[in-house]
N, C-alpha and C positions, 0 to 999 in steps of 0.2 A: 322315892328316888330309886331304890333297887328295884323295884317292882317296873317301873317304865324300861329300866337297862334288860330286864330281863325278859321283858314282852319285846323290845325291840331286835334281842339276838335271839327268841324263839319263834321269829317268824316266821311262818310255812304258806305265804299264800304261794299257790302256783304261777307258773309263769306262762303267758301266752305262748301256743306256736309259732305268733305270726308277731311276735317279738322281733324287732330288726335287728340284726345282728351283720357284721360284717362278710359278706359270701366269697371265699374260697377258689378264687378262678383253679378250674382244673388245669395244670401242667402237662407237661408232655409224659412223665407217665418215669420219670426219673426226676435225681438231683439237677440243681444248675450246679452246672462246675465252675471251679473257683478261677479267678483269672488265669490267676499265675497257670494252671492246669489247661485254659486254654491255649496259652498262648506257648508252652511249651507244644501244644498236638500240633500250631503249625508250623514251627522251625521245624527246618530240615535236621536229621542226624547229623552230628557232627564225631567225627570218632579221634578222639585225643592221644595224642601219638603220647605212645607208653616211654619213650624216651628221646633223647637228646638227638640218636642215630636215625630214629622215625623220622621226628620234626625235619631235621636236615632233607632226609629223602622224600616228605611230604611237599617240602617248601621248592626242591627242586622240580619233582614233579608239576607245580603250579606255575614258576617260570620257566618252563620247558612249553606249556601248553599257551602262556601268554606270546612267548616271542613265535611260536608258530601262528599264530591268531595274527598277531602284528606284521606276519612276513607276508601272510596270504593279502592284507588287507593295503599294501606297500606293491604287491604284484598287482591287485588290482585295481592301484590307483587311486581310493579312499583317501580324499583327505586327508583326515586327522591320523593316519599312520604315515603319511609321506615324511620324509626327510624334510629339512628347510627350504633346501637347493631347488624340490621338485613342488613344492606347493604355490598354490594361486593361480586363477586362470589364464593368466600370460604363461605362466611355467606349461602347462597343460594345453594349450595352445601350439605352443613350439612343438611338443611332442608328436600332437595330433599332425601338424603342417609335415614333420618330418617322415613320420609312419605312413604316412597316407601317400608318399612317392617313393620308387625305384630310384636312389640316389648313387652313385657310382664307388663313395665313400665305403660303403656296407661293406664292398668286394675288395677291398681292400686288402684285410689281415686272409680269407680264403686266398687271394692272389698271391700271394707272399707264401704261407706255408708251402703250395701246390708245388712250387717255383724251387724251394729250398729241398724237400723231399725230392723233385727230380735229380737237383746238383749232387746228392750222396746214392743215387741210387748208380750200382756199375754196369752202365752202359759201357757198350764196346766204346775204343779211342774215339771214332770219329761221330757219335753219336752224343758222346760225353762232352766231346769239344764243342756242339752246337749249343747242346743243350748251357750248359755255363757262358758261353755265347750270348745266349739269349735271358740268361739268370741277370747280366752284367748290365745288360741294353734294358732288362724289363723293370728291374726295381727300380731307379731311379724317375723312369716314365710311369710309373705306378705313383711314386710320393707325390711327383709333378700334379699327378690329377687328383689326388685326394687334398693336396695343398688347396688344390681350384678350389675345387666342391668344397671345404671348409668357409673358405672366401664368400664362395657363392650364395651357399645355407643361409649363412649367417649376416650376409646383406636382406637376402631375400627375407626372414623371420623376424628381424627388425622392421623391416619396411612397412612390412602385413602387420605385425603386433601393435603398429604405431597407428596403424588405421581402426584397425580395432577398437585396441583400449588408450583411449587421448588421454593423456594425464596419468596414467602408471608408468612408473618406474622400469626400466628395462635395461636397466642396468645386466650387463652379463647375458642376456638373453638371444643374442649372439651367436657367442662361443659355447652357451650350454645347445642349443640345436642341430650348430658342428658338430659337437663330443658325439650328440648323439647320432647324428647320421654317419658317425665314421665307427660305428658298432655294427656286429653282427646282430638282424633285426631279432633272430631267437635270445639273445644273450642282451637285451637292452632291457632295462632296470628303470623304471615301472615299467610293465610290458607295451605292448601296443594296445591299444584299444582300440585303431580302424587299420584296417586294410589297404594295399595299396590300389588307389581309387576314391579314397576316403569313404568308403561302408563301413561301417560298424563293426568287429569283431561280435560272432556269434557266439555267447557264452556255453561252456562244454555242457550237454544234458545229464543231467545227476542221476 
């Protein structure tokens, strides 16, 4: 009995070379890194504001930079930054129908400053007398025709929006083509997108 136990844990036979054994694929020549350690190499730095006065001027910094992103993206007509007022292609249509003519409306509020800046400026008596003269006689012939043109626009941009698109809604769409052809075309909010002619606004080269 001790004699077998004792042949059996003083075995020395050798062992083949070509013994199989499990082979070793060579690696890239390092460790693998641990998840966690990769997935930290690809997040960005983040730098954690040491206080309460940081965070606030961090956090202001990030909505100062959103609402510029949102104002640029509002000028340029982008959908999903527009207002309610201005979204949907009936909305965008009016615009395009109004931007794309010399409408009389536009010259409006220029007419009117020009007009008022004369009436304070001192002119001699009888130059001053013409001019208020003509202050008295011109603004109300000025409202006369921006009334029209509001009339006009706004038959006219219903009429075309109904041909367009059958079965939308065009409620308001009107009066919103009025508002806007009785603006200054620089100061009109979403800008223009065509020319007058209807061409395309050429965007500025970067």
């Amino acid at each position: 009995m001790f004699g077998r136990r004792n042949q059996a844990t003083t075995d020395e036979t050798p062992i083949s070379v070509q013994d199989p054994k499990p082979q070793q694929t060579q690696g890239k020549g390092r460790p693998t890194p641990k998840r966690s350690e990769a997935q930290g190499r690809r997040r960005s730095p983040v730098t954690a504001p040491a206080n309460r006065k940081e965070a606030y001027r961090q956090q202001r910094d990030r909505d100062r930079v959103q609402r510029s992103r949102q104002r640029e993206g509002m000028l340029r007509g982008e959908e999903k930054y527009l207002l309610p007022r201005d979204k949907g292609p009936v909305r965008r249509f009016a615009r395009d129908w109004v931007d794309s003519r010399r409408l009389p409306g536009q010259y409006f509020l220029p007419a009117v400053l020009v007009i008022m800046l004369l009436s304070v400026v001192p002119f001699p008596t009888e130059i001053r007398v013409a001019v208020l003269t003509v202050y008295t006689l011109a603004l109300p012939i000025v409202m006369v025709a921006v009334i029209g043109n509001s009339f006009y626009v706004g038959y006219r941009v219903k009429q075309a929006a109904a041909q367009k698109f059958p079965g939308e809604n065009l409620k308001g769409i009107g009066f919103y083509a009025a508002m806007r052809s009785s603006q200054i075309r620089r100061l009109r909010f979403p800008k223009p997108m065509v020319l007058p002619g209807g061409k395309p606004v050429t965007p500025p080269s970067s």
